[in-house]
C-alpha positions in Angstrom: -35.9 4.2 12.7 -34.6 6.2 10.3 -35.2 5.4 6.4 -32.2 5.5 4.1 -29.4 3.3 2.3 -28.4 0.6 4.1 -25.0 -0.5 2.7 -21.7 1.2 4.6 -20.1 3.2 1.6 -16.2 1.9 0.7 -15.1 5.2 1.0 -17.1 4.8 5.3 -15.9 1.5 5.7 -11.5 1.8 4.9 -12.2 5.2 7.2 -13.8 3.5 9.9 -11.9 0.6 10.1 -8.7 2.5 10.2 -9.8 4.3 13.1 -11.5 1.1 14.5 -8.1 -0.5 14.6 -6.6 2.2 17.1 -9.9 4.0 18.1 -12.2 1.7 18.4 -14.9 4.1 16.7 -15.9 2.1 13.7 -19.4 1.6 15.0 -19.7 5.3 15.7 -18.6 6.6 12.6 -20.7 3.8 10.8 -23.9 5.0 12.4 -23.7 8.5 12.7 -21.9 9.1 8.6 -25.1 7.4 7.6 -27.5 10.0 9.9 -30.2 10.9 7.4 -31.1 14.9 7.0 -34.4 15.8 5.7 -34.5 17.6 2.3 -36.1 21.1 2.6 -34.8 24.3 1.7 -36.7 25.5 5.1 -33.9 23.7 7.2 -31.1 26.1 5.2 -32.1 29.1 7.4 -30.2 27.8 10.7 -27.4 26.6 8.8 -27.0 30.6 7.4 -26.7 31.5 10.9 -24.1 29.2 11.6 -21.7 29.7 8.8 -22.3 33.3 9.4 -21.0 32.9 12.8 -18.0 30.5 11.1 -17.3 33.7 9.2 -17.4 36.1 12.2 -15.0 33.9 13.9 -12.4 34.5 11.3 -12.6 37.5 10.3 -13.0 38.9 13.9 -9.8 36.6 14.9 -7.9 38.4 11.5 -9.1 41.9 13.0 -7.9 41.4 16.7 -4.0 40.9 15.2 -4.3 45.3 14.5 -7.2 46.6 16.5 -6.0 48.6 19.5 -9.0 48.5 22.5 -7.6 51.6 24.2 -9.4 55.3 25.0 -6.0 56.6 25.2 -5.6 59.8 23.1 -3.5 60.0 20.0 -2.8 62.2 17.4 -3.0 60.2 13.8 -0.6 60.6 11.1 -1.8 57.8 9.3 -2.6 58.0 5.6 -6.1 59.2 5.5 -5.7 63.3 4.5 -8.7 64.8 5.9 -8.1 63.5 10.0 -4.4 63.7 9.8 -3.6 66.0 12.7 -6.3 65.1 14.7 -6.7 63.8 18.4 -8.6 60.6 18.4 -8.8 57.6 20.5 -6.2 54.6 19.9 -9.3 52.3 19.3 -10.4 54.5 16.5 -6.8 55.2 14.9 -6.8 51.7 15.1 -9.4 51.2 12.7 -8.8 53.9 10.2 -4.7 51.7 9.8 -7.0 48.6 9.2 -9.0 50.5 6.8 -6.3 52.2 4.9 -3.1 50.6 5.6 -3.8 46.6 6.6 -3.7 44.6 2.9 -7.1 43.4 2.7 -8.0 44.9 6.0 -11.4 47.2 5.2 -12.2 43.8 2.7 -12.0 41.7 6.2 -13.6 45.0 8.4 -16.6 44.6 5.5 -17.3 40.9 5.3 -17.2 40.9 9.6 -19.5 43.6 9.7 -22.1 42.3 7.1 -21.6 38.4 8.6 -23.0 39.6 11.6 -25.9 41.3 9.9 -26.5 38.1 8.3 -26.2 36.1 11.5 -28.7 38.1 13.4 -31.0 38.5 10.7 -30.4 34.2 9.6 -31.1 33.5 13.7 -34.1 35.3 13.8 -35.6 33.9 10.2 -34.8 30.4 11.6 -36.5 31.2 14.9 -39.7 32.7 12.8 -39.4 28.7 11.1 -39.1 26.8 13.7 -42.0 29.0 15.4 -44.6 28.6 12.7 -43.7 25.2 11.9 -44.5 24.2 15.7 -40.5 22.6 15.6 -40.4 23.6 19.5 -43.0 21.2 20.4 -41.4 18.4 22.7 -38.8 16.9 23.0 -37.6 20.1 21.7 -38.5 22.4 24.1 -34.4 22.9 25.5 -33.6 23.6 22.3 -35.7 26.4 21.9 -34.7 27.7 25.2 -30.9 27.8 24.0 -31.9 29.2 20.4 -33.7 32.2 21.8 -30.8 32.9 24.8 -28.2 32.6 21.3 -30.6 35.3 19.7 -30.7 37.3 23.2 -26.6 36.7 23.0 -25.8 37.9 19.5 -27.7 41.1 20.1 -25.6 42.2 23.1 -22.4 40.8 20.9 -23.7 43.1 18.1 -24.4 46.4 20.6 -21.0 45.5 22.0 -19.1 45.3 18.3 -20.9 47.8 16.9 -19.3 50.3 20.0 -16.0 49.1 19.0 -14.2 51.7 16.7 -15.0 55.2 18.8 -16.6 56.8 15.7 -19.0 59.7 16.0 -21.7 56.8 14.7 -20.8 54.1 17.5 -20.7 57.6 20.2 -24.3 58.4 19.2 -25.0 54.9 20.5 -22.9 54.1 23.0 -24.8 57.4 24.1 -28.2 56.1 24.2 -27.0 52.9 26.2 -25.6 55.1 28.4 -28.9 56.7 28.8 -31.1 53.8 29.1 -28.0 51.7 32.1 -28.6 55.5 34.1 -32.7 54.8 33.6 -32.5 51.6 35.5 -33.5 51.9 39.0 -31.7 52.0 42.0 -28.5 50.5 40.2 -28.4 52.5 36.9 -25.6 55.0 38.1 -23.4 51.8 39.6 -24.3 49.9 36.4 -23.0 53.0 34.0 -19.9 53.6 36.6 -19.0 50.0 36.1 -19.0 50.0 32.5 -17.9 53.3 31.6 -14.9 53.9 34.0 -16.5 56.7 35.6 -18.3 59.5 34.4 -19.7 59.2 30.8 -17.8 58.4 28.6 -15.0 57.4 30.5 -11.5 55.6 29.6 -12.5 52.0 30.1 -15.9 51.6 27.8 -13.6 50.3 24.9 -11.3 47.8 26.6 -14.5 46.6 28.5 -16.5 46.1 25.7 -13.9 44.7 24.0 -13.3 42.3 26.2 -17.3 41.2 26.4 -17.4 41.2 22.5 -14.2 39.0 21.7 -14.0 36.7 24.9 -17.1 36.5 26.6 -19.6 36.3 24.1 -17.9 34.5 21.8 -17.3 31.7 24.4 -20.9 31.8 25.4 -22.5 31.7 21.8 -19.5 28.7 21.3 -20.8 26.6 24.2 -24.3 27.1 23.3 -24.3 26.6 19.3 -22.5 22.9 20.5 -25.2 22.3 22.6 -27.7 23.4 20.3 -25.9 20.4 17.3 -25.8 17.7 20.0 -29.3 18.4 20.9 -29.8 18.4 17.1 -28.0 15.7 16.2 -29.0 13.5 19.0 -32.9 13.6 18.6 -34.6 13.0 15.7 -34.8 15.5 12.9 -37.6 16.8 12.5 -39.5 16.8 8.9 -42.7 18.4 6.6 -45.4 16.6 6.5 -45.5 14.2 3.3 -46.0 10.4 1.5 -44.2 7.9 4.0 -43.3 10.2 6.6 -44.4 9.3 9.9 -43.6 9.8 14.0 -40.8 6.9 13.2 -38.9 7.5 10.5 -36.8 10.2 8.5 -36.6 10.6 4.8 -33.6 12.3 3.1 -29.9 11.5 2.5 -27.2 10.8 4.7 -24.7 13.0 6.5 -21.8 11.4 3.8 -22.0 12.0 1.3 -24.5 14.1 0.4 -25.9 16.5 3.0 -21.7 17.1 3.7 -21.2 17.9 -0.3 -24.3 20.1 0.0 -23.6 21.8 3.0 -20.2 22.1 2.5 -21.2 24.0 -1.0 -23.7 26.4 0.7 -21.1 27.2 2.9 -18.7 28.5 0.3 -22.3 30.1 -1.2 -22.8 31.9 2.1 -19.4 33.0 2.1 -19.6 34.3 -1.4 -22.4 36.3 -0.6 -20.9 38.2 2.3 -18.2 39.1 0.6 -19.9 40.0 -2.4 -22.0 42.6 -0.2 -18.8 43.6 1.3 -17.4 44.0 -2.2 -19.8 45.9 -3.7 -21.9 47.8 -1.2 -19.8 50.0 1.6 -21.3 49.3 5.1 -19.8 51.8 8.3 -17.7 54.5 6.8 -16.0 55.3 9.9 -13.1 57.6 8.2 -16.5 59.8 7.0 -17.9 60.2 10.5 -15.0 60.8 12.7 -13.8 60.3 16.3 -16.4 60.8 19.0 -16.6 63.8 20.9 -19.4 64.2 23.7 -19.9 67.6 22.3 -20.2 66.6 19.1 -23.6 64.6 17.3 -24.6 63.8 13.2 -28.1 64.1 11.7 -29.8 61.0 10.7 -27.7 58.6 12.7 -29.3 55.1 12.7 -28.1 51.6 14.2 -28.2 48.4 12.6 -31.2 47.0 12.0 -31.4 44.8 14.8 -31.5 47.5 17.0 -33.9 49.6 15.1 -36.7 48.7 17.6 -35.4 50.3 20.5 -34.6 53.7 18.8 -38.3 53.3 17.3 -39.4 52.6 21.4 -38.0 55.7 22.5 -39.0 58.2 20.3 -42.4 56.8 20.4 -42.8 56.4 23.8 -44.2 59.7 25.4 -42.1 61.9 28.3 -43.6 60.3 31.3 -42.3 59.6 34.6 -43.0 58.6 38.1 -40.9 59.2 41.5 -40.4 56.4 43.7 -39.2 57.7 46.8 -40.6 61.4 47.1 -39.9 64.2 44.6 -36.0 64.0 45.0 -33.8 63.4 41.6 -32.6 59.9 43.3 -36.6 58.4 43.0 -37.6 60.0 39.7 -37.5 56.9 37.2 -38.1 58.2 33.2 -40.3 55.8 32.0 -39.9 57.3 28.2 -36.4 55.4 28.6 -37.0 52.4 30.8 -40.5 51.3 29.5 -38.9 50.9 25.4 -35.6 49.8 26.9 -37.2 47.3 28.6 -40.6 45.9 27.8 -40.5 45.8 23.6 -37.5 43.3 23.8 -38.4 41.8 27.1 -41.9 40.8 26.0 -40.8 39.5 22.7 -37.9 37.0 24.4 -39.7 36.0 27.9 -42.4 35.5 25.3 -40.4 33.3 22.9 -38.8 31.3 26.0 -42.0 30.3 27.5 -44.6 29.7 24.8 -43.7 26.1 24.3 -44.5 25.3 28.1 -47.6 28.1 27.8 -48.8 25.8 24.5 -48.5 22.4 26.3 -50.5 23.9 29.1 -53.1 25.0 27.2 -53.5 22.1 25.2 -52.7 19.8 27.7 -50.5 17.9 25.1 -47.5 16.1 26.3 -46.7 13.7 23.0 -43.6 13.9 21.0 -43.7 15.6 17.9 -41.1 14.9 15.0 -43.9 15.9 12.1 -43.9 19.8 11.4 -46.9 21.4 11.1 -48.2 24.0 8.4 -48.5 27.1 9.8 -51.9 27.4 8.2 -53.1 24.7 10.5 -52.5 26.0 13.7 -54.0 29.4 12.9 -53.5 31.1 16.7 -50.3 29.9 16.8 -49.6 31.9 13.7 -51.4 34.9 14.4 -49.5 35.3 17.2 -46.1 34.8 15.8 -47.6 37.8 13.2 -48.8 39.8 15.9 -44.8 40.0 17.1 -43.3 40.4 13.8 -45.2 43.7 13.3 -44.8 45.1 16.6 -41.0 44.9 16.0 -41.3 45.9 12.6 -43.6 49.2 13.4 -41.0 49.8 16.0 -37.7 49.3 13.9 -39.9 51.7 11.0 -40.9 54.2 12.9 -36.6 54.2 15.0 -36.6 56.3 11.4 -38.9 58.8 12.3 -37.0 61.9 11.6 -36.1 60.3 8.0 -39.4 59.4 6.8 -40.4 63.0 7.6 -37.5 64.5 6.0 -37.7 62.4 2.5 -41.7 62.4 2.1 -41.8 66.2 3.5 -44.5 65.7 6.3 -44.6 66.4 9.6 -42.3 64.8 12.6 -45.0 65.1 15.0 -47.0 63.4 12.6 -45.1 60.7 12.2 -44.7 60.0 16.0 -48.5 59.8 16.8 -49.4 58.1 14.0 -46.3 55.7 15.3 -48.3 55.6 18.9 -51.5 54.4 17.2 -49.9 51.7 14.9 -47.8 50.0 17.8 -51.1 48.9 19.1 -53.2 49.1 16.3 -51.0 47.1 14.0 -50.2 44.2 16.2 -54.0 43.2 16.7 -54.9 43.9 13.0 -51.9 41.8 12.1 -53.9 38.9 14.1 -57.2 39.4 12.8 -56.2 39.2 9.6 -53.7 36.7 9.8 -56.0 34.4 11.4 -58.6 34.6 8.5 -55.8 34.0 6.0 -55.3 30.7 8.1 -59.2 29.8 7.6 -59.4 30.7 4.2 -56.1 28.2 3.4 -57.0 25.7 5.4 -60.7 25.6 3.0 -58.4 26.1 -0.3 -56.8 22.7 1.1 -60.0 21.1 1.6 -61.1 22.3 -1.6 -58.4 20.7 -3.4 -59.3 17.4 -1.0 -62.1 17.4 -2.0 -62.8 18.3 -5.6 -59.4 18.1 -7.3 -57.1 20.4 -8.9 -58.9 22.7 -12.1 -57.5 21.1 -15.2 -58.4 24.5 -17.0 -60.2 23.3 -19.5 -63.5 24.0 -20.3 -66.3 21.1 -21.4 -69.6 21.7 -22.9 -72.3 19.1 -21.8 -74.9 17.8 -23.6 -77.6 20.2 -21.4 -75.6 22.7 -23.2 -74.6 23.9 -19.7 -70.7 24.1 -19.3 -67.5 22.6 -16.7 -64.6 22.4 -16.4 -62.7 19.1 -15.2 -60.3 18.7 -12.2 -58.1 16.3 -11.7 -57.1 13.9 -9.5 -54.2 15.1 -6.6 -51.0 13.2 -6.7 -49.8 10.8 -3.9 -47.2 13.2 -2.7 -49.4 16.6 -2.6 -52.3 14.9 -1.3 -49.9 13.7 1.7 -48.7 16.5 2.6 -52.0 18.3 3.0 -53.3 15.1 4.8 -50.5 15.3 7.1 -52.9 18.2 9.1 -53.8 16.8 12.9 -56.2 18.9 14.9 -54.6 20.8 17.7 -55.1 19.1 20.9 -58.2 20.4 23.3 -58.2 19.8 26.9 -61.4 17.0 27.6 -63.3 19.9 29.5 -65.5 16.9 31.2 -65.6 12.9 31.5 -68.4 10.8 30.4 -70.3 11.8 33.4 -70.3 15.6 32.5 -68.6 16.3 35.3 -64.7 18.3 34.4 -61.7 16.7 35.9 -60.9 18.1 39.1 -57.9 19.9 37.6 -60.6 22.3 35.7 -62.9 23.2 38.2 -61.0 26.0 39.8 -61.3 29.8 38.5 -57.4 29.2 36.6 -58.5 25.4 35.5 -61.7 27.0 34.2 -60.0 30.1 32.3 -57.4 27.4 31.3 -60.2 24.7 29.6 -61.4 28.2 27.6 -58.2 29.2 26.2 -58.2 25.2 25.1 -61.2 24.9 23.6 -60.3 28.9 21.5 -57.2 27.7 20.4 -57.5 24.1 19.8 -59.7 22.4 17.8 -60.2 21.9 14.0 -61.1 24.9 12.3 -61.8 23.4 9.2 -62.2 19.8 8.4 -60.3 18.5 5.4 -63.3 16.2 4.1 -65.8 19.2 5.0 -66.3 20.6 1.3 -66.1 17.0 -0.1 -68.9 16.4 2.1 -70.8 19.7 0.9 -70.0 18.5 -2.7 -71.9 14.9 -1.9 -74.8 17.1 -0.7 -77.8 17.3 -3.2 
């Protein structure tokens, strides 16, 4: 059941019954104008994401009217001085006319390029959310899966836009995944030769790419985001823990009109935003690098940020490699290219697709969840989530190596070894530490359980010794931390002492451990209100 007003709105009612009268929809719109949202700023970070993608959508659409995805060789005469006389590909001529020449067109080049920063970066803030807060839990689970292959998709959408213009920038990168398709085993060189046209770097990379990054892609991300809503829309929201809320119900206002004059605001906001950045701070000065040339490469070239981790891979990984089939050319693999190509980005996704299925195995727990949880109170969960976010982020620092060397004057090598230790090193610190930030929370909640909140104000007794007060929780805070539920363990035995025939083999046995380490309740609520009741 879902909690809200129950009288139809006027305004609902004329609409519905107009459209009853030919449609037949009035119980449709009735019901699903009155869907209640939850109110939490939390649930803002998808809807970022989307209207980012609203915003790509345009301005991409406004780009493709000028944009010319051709390798063909021109001379530009265009209005830009310094390259005027120079041979450069259509695709990039292309974009210095919508820079210079197209009213409004570096504006519109600007606000696409930054919208996609902000989509990438919203999608993977919302999937950090929706991971802490448990939010994949069932019957959620396929909705997880198509938010993590959207995240999966809008990087290879970003790789493929970011090629686009045929700068000396978008070269440099198009040059790495050159490197890293040609890495690939056994079908690198047909993989490349498919892509490229031939040998590197071809005719065809630009029309093909092209055609991934405005048709493909698009279409893809299209189909998926409209699953993702119905999914959405059709199971229960999910909400913070909190007075009233339970498995049954939903708190919060309705689709009309409130969350649609909200959202419809934080759109515009969203919109502002982006073009604000793209305003006020210049983002891929193409007309500065120039056309790529093979021969040709610039100092301190760095992707976007979503892509940082890979550059940071490979110039940490060391210059193994290993030969397959003999000591022929055709059998040599270089795993200082396939091992960051592959296994940085491949753990973190595979990772993110299965861990709701790996959780329910562990914990054995197959209920429906529509109550988030704090991520203080599943404290492995979150350590692990941490344990991610710095391996990417040591990996997207240190795809600056040469920079950090440069500006704080120390030593490249330096830099890369201390890189080597700190992509281990960080990742189970990250954990550690993480985790006893968890335990020490979760006894600050109990405290407060169990004692109060300090008034801060200071009593002398009559002993002449001295306190200080605390007051009394309200309804809704004490709620909200009450709202913590131990995380299900696996019964390692029945009443007889003797385990369920499911955990008596080696993986049933290894499987009722991991239960028992990661389930449980680590602290009590009522444990220091019981240690305060102790004489």
């Amino acid at each position: 059941m879902q909690t809200g007003p129950k009288a139809v709105p006027s305004s609902i009612a004329r609409t519905s019954s107009f459209l009853d009268d030919r449609l037949g929809a009035a119980r449709f719109l009735n019901r699903n104008l009155r869907k209640i949202f939850p109110d939490h700023w939390s649930f803002l970070l998808g809807e970022i994401a989307l209207y980012s993608f609203v915003i790509l959508l345009l301005t991409g659409t406004f780009l493709t009217f000028w944009f010319k995805p051709s390798m063909g060789h021109v001379v530009y005469d265009g209005v830009y001085a310094p390259l005027r006389g120079v041979v450069m590909s259509e695709a990039y001529a292309s974009t210095l006319e919508i820079s210079f020449e197209v009213r409004g067109g570096l504006l519109i080049r600007q606000i696409h390029h930054w919208s996609a920063l902000v989509f990438i970066g919203g999608m993977m803030v919302h999937a950090l959310r929706v991971f802490f807060t448990g939010a994949y839990r069932k019957p959620r689970e396929l909705t997880w899966v198509i938010g993590v292959t959207m995240l999966a998709l809008a990087l290879l959408a970003g790789l493929t836009g970011y090629s686009l213009p045929d700068d000396l920038l978008s070269g440099a990168g198009l040059r790495v995944t050159q490197g890293v398709l040609m890495s690939l085993p056994l079908v690198g060189t047909f993989v490349t030769f498919l892509l490229f046209g031939g040998e590197y770097p071809g005719e065809d990379v630009v029309s093909r790419f092209y055609s991934l990054h405005v048709l493909l892609i698009p279409g893809a991300l299209l189909a998926l985001i409209s699953a993702h809503l119905v999914l959405m829309w059709v199971q229960k929201h999910t909400q913070m823990p909190g007075k009233g809320r339970t498995r049954t119900n939903v708190m919060g206002a309705p689709l009309y009109p409130s969350f649609m004059a909200k959202t419809s605001a934080f759109f515009l906001f969203t919109l502002g935003a982006v073009a604000g950045m793209a305003t006020l701070a210049q983002i891929n000065p193409v007309w500065l690098y120039g056309p790529y040339s093979p021969a040709d490469i610039s100092a301190g070239s760095q992707p976007d940020f979503y892509l940082g981790f890979l550059e940071g891979a490979l110039r940490l990984m060391p210059a193994w490699e290993v030969n397959l089939f003999g000591t022929g050319q055709a059998g040599t693999v270089p795993l200082s290219v396939v091992v960051p190509a592959l296994v940085p980005l491949g753990v973190i996704l595979t990772g993110m697709l299965l861990y709701p299925f790996i959780e329910q195995w562990i914990t054995g727990d197959k209920r429906e969840h529509h109550i988030l949880e704090r991520p203080r109170n599943n404290p492995h969960r979150t350590s692990i989530g941490m344990t991610a976010i710095v391996f990417y982020g040591v990996l997207w620092l240190l795809g600056a190596n040469d920079e950090i060397a440069s500006t704080f004057h120390i030593s490249l090598n330096a830099t890369t070894y201390a890189g080597r230790v700190l992509v281990i090193a960080g990742p189970v610190l990250a954990y550690l530490i993480t985790y006893r930030i968890c335990l020490g929370l979760q006894r600050s909640d109990a405290e407060l359980i169990g004692h109060g909140v300090p008034t801060g104000v200071i009593k002398r007794l009559p002993s002449g010794a001295f306190t200080e007060p605390h007051a009394p929780l309200s309804e809704d805070i004490e709620a909200h931390l009450r709202g913590k539920e131990a995380v299900p363990v696996l019964t390692a035995h029945n009443g007889s002492g003797v385990p369920p025939a499911r955990l008596r083999s080696p993986l049933g046995r290894l499987r009722a451990r991991m239960s028992a380490a990661y389930g449980g309740q680590k602290v009590a609520l009522d444990e220091e209100r019981d240690r305060s009741l102790t004489p």
